[in-house]
N, C-alpha and C positions, 0 to 999 in steps of 0.2 A: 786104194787109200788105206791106211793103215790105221789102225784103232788108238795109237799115240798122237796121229793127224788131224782124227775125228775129234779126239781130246782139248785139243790147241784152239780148233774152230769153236767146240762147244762143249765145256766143261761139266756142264748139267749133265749129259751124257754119262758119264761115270755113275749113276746112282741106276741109269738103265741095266748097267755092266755089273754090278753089286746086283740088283734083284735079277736077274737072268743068270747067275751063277757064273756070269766071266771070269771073277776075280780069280775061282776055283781054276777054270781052264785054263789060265794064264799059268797058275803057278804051278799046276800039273805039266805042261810046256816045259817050264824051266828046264827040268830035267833030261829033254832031250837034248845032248850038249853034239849032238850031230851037226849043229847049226849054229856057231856061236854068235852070227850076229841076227840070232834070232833071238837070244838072250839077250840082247843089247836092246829088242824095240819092245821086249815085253817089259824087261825093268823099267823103260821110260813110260811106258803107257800104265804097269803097277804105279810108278811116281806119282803120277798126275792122277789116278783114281784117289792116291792115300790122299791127297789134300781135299777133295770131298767128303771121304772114307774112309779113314785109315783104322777103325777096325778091323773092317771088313778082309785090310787087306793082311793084317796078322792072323785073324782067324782062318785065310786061307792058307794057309799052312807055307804062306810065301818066306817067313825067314829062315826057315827050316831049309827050305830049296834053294834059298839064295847063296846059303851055306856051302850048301851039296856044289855046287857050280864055281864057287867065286874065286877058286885058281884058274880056273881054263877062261878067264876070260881078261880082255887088256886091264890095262890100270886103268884108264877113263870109267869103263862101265864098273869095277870096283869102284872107284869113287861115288860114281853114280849110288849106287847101290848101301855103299856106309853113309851117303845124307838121307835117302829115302826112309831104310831103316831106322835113322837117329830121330829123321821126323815124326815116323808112324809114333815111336815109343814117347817121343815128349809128348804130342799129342794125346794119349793115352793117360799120362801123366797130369796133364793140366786138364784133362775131362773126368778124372778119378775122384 
């Protein structure tokens, strides 16, 4: 089962994933584009952390890395990727 599946079941869960240093793991991942639809369930499982957390998941150095990847991968998980983003940042914005 997948840490995106765990999410869906149980969203509280992402704050375990935040203090265990997941967020970090995750976005260190990103960069291995050996596997690109591994970048596709880490962006969805980052997604669903940032609406608990979405510090947590910009100071993981995930837009940096989202960066790094986001030609090698289809237009779905781009898109993915520009709402997650736009979310983390509003969020930031309206908690500022």
């Amino acid at each position: 089962m997948s840490i995106s599946n765990i999410l869906d079941i149980n969203p509280s869960f992402a704050n375990k994933i935040v203090n265990q240093n997941g967020v970090q793991l995750l976005c260190n991942n990103l960069l291995n584009i050996e596997f690109l639809d591994l970048i596709e369930w880490i962006a969805k499982a980052l997604e669903k952390v940032s609406f608990e957390n979405p510090y947590s998941v910009l100071c993981g150095n995930a837009f940096i890395n989202f960066l790094n990847v986001f030609d090698f991968v289809d237009f779905s998980v781009q898109v993915l990727l520009k709402r997650k983003l736009s979310y983390d940042f509003f969020q930031l914005l309206v908690n500022a």
